[in-house]
LUMPAZA-330752 format. One line per 10 residues: their letters; for each residue x, y, z of C-alpha. Coordinates in pm, whole numbers, plus 50000, padded with zeros to 5 digits. Example, Ala and Ser with C-alpha at 12.3 -4.5 7.8 and 13.67 -1.06 7.14 Angstrom:
residues 2
AS	51230 49550 50780; 51367 49894 50714;
***
This chain:
residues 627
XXXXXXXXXX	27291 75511 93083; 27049 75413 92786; 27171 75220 92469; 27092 75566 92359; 27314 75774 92541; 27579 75538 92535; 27585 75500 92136; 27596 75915 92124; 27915 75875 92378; 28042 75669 92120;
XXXXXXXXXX	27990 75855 91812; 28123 76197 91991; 28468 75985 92090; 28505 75910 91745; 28379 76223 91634; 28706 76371 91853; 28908 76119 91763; 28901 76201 91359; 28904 76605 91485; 29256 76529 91599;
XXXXXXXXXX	29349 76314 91303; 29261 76612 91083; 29469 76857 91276; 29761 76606 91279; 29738 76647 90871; 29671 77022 90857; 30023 77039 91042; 30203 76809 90840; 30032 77032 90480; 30157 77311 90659;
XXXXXXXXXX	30521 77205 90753; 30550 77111 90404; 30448 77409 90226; 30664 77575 90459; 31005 77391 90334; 30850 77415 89957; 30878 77849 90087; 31210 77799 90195; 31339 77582 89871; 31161 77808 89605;
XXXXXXXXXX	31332 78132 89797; 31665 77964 89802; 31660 77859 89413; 31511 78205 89331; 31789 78364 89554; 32045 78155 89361; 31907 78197 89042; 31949 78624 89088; 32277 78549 89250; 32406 78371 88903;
XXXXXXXXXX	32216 78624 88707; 32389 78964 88872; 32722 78738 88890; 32722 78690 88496; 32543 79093 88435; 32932 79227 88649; 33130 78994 88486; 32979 78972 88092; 33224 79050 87820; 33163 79431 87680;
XXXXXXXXXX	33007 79404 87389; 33215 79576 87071; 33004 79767 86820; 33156 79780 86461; 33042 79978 86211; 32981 79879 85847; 32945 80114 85561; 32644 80008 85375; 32736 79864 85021; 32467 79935 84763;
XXXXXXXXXX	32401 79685 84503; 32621 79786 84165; 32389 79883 83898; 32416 79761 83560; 32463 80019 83304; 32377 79893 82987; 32376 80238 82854; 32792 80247 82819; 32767 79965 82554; 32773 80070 82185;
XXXXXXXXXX	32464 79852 82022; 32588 79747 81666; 32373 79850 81357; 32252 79499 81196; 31981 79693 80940; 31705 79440 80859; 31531 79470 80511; 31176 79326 80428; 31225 79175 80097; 30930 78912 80067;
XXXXXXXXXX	30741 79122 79813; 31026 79232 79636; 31152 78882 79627; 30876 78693 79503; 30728 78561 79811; 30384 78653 79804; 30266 78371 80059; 30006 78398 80324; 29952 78178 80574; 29600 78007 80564;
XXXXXXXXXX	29439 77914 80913; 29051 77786 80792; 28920 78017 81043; 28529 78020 81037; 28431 78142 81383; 28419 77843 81576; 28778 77944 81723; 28917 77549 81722; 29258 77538 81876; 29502 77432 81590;
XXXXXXXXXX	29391 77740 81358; 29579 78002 81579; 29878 77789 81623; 29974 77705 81297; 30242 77880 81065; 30593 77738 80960; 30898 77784 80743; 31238 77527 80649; 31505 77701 80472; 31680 77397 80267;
XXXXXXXXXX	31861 77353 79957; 31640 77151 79804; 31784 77165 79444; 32145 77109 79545; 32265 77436 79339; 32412 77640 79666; 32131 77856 79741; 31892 77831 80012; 31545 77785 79910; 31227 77822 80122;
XXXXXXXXXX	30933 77592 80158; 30642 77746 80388; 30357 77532 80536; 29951 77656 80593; 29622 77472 80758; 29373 77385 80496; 28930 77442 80496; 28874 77172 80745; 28632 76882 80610; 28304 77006 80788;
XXXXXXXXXX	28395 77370 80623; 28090 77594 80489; 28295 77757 80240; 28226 77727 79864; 28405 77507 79634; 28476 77779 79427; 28683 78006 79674; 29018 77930 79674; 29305 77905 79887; 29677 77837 79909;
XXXXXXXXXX	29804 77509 79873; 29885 77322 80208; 30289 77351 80114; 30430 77649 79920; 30845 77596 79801; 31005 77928 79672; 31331 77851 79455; 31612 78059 79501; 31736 78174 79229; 32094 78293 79355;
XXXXXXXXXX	32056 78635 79542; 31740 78568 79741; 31535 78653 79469; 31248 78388 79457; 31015 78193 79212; 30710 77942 79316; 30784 77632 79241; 30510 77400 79432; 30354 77229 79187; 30653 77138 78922;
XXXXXXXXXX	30840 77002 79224; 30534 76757 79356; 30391 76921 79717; 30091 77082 79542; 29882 76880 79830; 29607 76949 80070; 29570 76876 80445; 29590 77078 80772; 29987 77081 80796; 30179 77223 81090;
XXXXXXXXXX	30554 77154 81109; 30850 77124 80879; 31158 76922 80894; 31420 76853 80679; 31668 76573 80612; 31845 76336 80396; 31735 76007 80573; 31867 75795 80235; 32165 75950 80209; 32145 75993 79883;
XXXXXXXXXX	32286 76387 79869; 31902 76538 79844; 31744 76724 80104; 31371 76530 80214; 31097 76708 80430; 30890 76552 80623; 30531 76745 80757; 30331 76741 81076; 29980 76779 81068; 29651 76785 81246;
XXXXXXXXXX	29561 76401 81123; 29832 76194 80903; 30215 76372 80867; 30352 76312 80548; 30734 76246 80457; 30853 76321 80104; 31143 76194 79928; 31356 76400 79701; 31377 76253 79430; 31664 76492 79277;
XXXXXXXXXX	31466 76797 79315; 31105 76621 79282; 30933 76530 79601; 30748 76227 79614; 30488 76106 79906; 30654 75800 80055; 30459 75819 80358; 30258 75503 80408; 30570 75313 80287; 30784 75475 80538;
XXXXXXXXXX	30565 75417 80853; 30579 75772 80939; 30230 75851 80913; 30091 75835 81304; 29750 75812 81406; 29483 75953 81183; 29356 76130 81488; 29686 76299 81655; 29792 76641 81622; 30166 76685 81562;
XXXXXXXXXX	30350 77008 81596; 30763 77013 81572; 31011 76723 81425; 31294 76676 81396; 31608 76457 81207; 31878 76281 81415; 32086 75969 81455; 31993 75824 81800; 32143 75548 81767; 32479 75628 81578;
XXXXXXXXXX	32437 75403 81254; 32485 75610 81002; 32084 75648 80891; 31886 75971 80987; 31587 75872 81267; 31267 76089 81315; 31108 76282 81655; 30815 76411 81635; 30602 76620 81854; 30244 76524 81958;
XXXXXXXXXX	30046 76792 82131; 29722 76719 82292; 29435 76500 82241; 29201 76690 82036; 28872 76714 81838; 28658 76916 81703; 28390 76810 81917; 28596 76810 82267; 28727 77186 82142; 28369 77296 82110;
XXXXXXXXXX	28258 77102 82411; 28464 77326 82673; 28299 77608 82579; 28601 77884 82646; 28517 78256 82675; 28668 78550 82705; 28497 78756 82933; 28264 79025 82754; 28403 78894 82424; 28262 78532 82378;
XXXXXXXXXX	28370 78198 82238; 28786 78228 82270; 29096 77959 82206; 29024 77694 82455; 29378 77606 82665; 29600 77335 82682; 29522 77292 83060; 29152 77175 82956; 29317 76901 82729; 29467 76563 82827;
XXXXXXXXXX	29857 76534 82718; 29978 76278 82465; 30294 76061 82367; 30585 76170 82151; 30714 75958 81827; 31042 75845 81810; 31090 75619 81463; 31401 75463 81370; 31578 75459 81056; 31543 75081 80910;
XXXXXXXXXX	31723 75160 80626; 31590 75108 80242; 31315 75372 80302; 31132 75158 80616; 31125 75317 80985; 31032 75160 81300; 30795 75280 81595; 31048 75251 81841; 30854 75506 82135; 30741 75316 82373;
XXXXXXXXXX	31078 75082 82372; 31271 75412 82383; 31143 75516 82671; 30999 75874 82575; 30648 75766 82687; 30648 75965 82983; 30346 75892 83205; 30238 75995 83549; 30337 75817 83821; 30020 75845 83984;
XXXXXXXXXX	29760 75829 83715; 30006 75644 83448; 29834 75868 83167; 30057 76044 82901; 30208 76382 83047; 30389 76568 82742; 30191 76849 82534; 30472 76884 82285; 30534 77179 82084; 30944 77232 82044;
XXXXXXXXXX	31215 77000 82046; 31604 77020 81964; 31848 76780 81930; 32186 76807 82102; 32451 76622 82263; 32365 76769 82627; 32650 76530 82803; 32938 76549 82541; 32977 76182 82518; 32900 76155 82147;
XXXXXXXXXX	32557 76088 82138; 32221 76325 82059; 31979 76398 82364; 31661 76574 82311; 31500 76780 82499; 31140 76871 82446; 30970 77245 82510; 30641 77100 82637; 30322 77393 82752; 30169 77377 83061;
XXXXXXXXXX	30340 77096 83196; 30719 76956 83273; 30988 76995 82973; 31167 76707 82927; 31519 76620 82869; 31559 76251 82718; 31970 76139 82782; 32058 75881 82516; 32164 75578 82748; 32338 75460 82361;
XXXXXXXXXX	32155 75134 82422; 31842 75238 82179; 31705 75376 82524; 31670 75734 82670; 31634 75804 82970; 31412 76064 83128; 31584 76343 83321; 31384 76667 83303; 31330 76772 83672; 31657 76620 83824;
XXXXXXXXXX	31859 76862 83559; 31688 77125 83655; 31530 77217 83328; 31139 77098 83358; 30985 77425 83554; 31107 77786 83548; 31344 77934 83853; 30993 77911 84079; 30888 77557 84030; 30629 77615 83764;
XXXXXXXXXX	30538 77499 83440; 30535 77707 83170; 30357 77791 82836; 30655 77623 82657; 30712 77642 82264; 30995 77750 82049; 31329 77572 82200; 31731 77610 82085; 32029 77472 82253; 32361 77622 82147;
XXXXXXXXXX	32692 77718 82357; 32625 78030 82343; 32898 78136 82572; 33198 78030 82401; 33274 77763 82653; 33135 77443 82778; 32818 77521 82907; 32563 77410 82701; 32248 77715 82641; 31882 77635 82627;
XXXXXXXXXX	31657 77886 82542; 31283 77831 82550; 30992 78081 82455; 30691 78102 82706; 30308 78254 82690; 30245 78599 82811; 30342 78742 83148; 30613 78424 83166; 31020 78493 83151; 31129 78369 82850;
XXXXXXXXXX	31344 78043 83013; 31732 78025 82931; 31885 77769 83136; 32297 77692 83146; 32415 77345 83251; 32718 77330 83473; 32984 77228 83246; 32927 76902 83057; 32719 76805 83315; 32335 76734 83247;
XXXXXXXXXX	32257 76971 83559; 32116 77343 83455; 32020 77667 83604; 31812 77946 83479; 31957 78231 83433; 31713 78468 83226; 31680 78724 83497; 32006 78767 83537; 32123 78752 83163; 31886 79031 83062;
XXXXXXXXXX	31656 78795 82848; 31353 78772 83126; 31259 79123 83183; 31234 79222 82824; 31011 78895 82735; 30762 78862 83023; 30449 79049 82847; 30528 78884 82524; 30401 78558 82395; 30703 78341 82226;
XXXXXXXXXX	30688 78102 81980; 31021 78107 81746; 31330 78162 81889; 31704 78052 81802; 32045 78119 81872; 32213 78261 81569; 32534 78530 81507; 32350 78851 81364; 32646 79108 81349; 32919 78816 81314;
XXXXXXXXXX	33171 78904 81606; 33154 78528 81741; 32833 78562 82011; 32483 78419 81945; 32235 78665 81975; 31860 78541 82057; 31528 78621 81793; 31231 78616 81981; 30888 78567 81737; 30606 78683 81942;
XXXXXXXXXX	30248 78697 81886; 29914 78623 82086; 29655 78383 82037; 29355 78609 82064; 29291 78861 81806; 29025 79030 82099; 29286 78965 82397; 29378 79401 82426; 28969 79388 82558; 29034 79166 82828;
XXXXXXXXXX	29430 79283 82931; 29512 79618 82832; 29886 79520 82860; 29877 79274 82595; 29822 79284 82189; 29749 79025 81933; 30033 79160 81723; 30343 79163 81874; 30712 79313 81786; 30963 79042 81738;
XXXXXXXXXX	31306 79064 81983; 31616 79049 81907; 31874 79046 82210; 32216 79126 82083; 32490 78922 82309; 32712 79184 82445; 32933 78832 82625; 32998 78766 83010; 33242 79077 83036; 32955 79313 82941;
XXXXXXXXXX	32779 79477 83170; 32446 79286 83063; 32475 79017 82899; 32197 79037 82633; 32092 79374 82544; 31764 79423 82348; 31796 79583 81971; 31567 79861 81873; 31486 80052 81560; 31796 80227 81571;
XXXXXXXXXX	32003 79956 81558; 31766 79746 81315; 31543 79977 81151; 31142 79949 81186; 31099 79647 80926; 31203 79397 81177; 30972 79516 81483; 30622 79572 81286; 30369 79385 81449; 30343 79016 81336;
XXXXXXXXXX	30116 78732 81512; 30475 78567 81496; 30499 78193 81461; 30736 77938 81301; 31060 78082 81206; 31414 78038 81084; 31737 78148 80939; 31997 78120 80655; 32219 78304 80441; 31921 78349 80146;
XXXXXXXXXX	32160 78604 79935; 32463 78423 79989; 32639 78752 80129; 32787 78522 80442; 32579 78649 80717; 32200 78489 80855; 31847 78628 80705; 31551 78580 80878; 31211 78410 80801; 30956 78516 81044;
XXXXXXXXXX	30608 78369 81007; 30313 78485 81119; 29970 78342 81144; 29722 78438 80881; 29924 78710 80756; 30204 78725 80515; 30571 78666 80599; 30841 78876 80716; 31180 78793 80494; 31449 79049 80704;
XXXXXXXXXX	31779 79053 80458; 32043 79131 80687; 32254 79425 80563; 32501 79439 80809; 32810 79655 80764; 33023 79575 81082; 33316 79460 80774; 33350 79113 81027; 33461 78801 80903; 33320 78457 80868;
XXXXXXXXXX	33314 78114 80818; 33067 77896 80671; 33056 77499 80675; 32894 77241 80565; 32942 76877 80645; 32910 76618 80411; 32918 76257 80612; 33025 75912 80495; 33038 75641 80787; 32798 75885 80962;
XXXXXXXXXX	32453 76023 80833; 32482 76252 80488; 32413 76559 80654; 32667 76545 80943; 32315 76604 81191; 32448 76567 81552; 32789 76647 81402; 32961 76893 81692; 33205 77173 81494; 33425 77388 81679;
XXXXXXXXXX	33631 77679 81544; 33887 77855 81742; 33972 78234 81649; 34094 78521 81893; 34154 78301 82200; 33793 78212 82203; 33643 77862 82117; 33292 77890 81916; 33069 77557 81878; 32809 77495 81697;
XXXXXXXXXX	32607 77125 81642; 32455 77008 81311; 32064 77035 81361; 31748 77167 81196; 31470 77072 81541; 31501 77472 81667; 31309 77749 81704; 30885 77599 81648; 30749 77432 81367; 31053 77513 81173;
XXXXXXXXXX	31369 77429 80982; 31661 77632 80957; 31999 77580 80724; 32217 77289 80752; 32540 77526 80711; 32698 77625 81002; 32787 77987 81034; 33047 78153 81253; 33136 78517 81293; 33540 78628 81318;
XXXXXXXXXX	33458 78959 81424; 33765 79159 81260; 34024 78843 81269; 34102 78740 80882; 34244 78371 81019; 34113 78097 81242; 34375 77923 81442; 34201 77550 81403; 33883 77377 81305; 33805 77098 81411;
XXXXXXXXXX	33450 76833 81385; 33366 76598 81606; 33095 76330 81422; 32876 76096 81554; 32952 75864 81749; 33256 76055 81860; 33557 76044 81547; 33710 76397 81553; 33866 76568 81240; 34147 76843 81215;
XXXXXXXXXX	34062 77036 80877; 34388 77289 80811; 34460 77532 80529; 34097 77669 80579; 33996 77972 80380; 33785 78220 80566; 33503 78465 80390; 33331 78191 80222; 33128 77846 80230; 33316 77519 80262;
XXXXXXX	33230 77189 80247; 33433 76943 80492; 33383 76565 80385; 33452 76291 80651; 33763 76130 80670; 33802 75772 80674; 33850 75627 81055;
***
């Protein structure tokens, strides 16, 4: 045998040899896929055996059923509305204001804004008197020297049955600058009524000087920054010593330049109102009371710089505020109506410091999450019980917000939907609105002053006007079957709902008949003044506070009249509604009862007062006690 043929012998052994190794491990792969057979079989046998076990043995199955329950409807239309007849009187009266905007054409932000009203006795002789605030021909104006315009502040006197005379220049506010806001005061305690005024540029505080007003401003500290823009103010006594302290509103960072630099449109219609989204926010002021006519920037101590957390610049774009003791515990909160971004709600700590609490209570974004176009603001309980009301006007196509708080807790819902109020003010732009007791039968009703910002805006959405209607939503109470129904012209007649660009606004009793008037402002237009000439025959109460250890005024003073079973409070303020001041008396409605069955105050800082003997149908004034 060769080396050849012996090394093929070889290789065919082994080639034999790994033939039979590779039919050993085919069997072996084959026994085992056989027992995998057998186990899958057996587990899918046992698997239909459990199955048709449990299908024999399964509990029947019992069908109820449930008549299907329809959700009640409301029917608003088994309520009788009352008649509360609203007269324009301003012509009649003697008011023959207008507002003044400066308009020109170059559409600059604070000239559609603008428009406000306080309602103050000024002259300490019992009747309210009005003092009404315009812009002013900005200092870059083309307009002639010769053509005139109104003056920056305008004061009507009252003289006794809201008939009016002007009174401007004999009483010292003949002055000229862009003014905004109004709010009034005595922070000297010396028994006259002071104002102070926001502006685009310096605010201004005047004393009263026993009916004469004199510009204390730079002595005060109140001024600001020469280049702010302030909106709403208003009085209160943060820190419970007796002395009125200032808030006051800043609104964006703005110029004439920046304004014009945006370049906002309106589609098909050119240059338009440029929006507060396309402006960076600003700080709040919050000066306290030194005493002997001095204040102190105390804001940024305070704690109502609010900044954001991630960018640390200032959030607020401040246009309402109101001052009210959210918590009960006998010292004022604020809480600030702020557009396009978070409202805030500051919670005196009673330490000088507040602290910020706006989206834990539930009352910085509407019922979705959002911000809204905030601006007019009141807190009241309008309920008759313990939960404190906010109500806060929005821009077009947004609810009007009213939020409730739980109790005395600083926690709120919003319940505009449900109460009626956010259907009937979605396609309306808001800027005043306040609580007050139209028909007097013990419930706050709601005044809604609406107007747009665009005089061209009906081009672009057919749905919307530049004039709008005011609202009024009459409170029909919890037991009704909605709880704020929406007046028309048959229950107020058609002077009230003419088309106004509605601004500032306010109330009081201007003819001293015991039951709330109406100022309604409107921008670049003349006034609505709505007499009330209600004839529901309801009684009333009306009180004013007259303070010793605690401020003059009683601001922040909490008054609560019981009549009927029902409990009606009211707190001391003038910061409601926008850009506006409305009477330091307190009014309450008795419906037909002709007693109240106690009265009692609560002042700042938390000493409570029974008053007795009280005499209903009339205005009385309720002087501290001693402690």
């Amino acid at each position: 045998m060769t080396k050849d043929e012996s090394q093929l012998d070889e290789e065919s052994v082994n080639d034999n040899d790994n033939l039979d190794d590779s039919l050993a491990d085919d069997a072996v792969i084959a026994g085992a896929l056989r027992w995998s057979l057998v186990v899958m079989s057996a587990v899918v046998l046992l698997v239909a055996l459990t199955v048709g076990i449990y299908w024999l043995t399964r509990p029947k199955m019992v069908q109820f059923q449930t008549k299907l329950q329809l959700p009640e409807i409301r029917d608003a239309t088994s309520i009788e509305l009352p008649r509360i007849p609203m007269t324009d009187i301003a012509k009649a009266a003697g008011v023959n204001w207008q507002h003044y905007h400066g308009m020109e054409g170059e559409k600059l932000l604070p000239e559609t804004m603008g428009g406000a009203v306080a309602v103050l006795d000024y002259d300490q002789d019992g009747d309210q008197d009005l003092i009404f605030a315009s812009g002013d021909d900005w200092p870059w104006s083309k307009r002639k020297s010769s053509e005139t315009r109104p003056s920056t502040l305008s004061l009507y006197e009252n003289n006794g049955s809201a008939s009016f005379t002007l009174k401007t220049r004999e009483c010292g506010l003949a002055d000229s600058f862009y003014a905004m806001g109004l709010a009034t005061g005595d922070y000297d305690n010396d028994g006259w009524c002071d104002l102070f005024v926001t502006a685009v540029g310096k605010n201004r505080l005047y004393k009263n000087d026993h009916g004469k007003f004199v510009d204390v401003t730079d002595m005060a500290g109140v001024g600001g920054a020469s280049d702010a823009w302030s909106t709403s103010a208003c009085w209160l006594d943060f820190d419970n010593d007796g002395l009125l302290d200032l808030f006051v509103c800043n609104y964006v960072v703005w110029s004439r330049e920046l304004d014009l630099s945006l370049g906002s449109t309106l589609t098909g219609i050119g240059r338009a109102f440029g929006q507060p989204t396309n402006f960076s926010g600003t700080f709040c002021y919050l000066y306290r009371n030194l005493g002997k006519g001095e204040f102190q920037d105390d804001s940024e101590q305070a704690g109502i710089q609010v900044r954001n957390a991630n960018t640390h610049v200032a959030v607020g774009k401040a246009l309402g505020v109101v001052a009210v003791d959210v918590n009960r515990d006998g010292w004022q909160d604020l809480i600030v109506a702020n557009d396009t971004v978070q409202n805030f709600l500051f919670v005196n700590l009673q330490n000088g410091k507040f602290d910020e609490a706006g989206i834990p209570s539930g009352i910085a974004f509407d019922r979705s999450g959002n911000a809204t176009g905030a601006m007019g603001i009141d807190a009241s309980w309008a309920r008759n019980d313990d939960c404190l009301a906010v109500v806060i006007g929005n821009f077009a196509n947004e609810p009007a917000s009213l939020y409730i708080s739980r109790g005395t807790q600083t926690n709120f819902f919003d319940a505009a939907m449900a109460s009626g109020i956010g259907p009937m003010t979605k396609l309306s732009l808001t800027f005043g609105m306040f609580f007050c007791d139209l028909d007097l039968d013990g419930r706050q009703d709601i005044v809604c002053a609406n107007g747009h910002l665009e005089a061209d805006i009906s081009k672009v959405q057919p749905n919307q006007q530049y004039a709008h209607a005011s609202q009024f939503f009459w409170n029909a109470g919890l037991q009704g079957s909605t709880e704020f129904l929406r007046l028309g012209d048959q229950q107020l007649g058609t002077a009230a709902l003419q088309p106004v660009v509605g601004r500032g606004s306010a109330y009081g009793d201007l003819d001293n008949d015991g039951d709330l008037d109406l100022v309604m402002v409107a921008n670049g237009q003349a006034p609505l003044l709505l007499r009330n000439d209600q004839q529901t025959g309801h009684h009333f109460l009306r009180v004013k506070l007259q303070g010793t250890q605690a401020n003059r005024d009683g601001i922040g003073a909490i008054i609560r009249v019981s009549c009927g079973g029902i409990t009606q409070t009211r707190s001391v303020t003038t910061g409601r509604s926008y850009l506006s001041a409305s009477e330091l008396p307190q009014t309450f409605g008795l419906a037909d009862f002709d007693k109240i069955g106690s009265l009692e105050i609560e002042w700042p800082g938390g000493q409570r007062q029974q008053v007795t003997a009280v005499e209903i149908d009339k205005l009385i004034v309720i002087k501290q006690s001693s402690p």
